[in-house]
C-alpha positions in Angstrom: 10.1 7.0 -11.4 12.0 9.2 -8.9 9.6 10.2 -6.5 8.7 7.0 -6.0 12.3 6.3 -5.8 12.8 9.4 -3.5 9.5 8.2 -1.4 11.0 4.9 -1.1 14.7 5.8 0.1 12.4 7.9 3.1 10.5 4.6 3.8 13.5 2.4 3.6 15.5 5.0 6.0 12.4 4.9 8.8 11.3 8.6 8.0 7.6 6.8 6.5 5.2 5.3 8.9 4.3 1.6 7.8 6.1 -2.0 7.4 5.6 -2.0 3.8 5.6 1.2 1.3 2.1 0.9 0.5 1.2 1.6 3.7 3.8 4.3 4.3 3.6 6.3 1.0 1.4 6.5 -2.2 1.2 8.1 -5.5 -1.6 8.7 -8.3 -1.6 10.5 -11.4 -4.2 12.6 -12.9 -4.9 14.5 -16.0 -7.4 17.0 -16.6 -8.3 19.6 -19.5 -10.0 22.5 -18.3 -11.2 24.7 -21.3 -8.6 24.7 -23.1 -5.7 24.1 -20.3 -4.8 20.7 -20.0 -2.8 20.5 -16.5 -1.6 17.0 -14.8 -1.8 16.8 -10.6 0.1 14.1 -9.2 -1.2 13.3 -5.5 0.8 12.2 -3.0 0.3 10.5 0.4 3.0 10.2 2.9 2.0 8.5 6.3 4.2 10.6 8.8 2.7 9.6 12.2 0.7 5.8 11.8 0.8 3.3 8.8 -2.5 4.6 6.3 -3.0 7.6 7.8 -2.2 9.6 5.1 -1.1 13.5 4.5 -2.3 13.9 0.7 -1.2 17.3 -1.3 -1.5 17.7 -5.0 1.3 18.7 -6.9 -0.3 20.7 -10.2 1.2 21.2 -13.5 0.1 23.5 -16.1 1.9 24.9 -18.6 4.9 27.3 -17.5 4.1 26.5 -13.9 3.9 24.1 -11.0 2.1 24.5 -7.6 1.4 22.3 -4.3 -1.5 22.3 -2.2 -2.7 20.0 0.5 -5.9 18.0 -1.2 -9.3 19.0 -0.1 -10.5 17.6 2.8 -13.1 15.8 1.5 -11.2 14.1 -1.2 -8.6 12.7 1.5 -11.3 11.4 3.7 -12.3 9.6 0.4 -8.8 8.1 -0.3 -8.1 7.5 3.4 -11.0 4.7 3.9 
């Protein structure tokens, strides 16, 4: 929806590494219920200095609050190869 949208307008205006969005942005959506809090982290990979090489933080909802965070470093190692 609109941050793809809002990712896409960066891409399209040269702000994203890449010649086609999937190399230049990406986004995945998660859901997890820990005890009994159910929260919903959207990760998101922008590629600000070469095509693939992404920046990944985690945007996590729970309920009454948001935060951001860069993604561990092992888990963006993972989703970088």
């Amino acid at each position: 929806g609109e941050i793809r949208a809002f990712l896409g307008a960066l891409f399209a205006g040269g702000a994203l590494c890449g010649s086609r969005p999937e190399q230049a942005f990406f986004i995945k959506l998660q859901s997890a219920i820990r005890g009994e809090q159910r929260e919903l982290v959207l990760r998101i990979g922008i590629a600000l200095d070469k095509p693939n090489e992404f920046q990944i933080y985690d945007v996590i909802h729970r309920a009454g609050e948001s935060t951001t965070r860069p993604a561990p470093p092992r888990e963006a190692a993972q989703l970088a190869s």
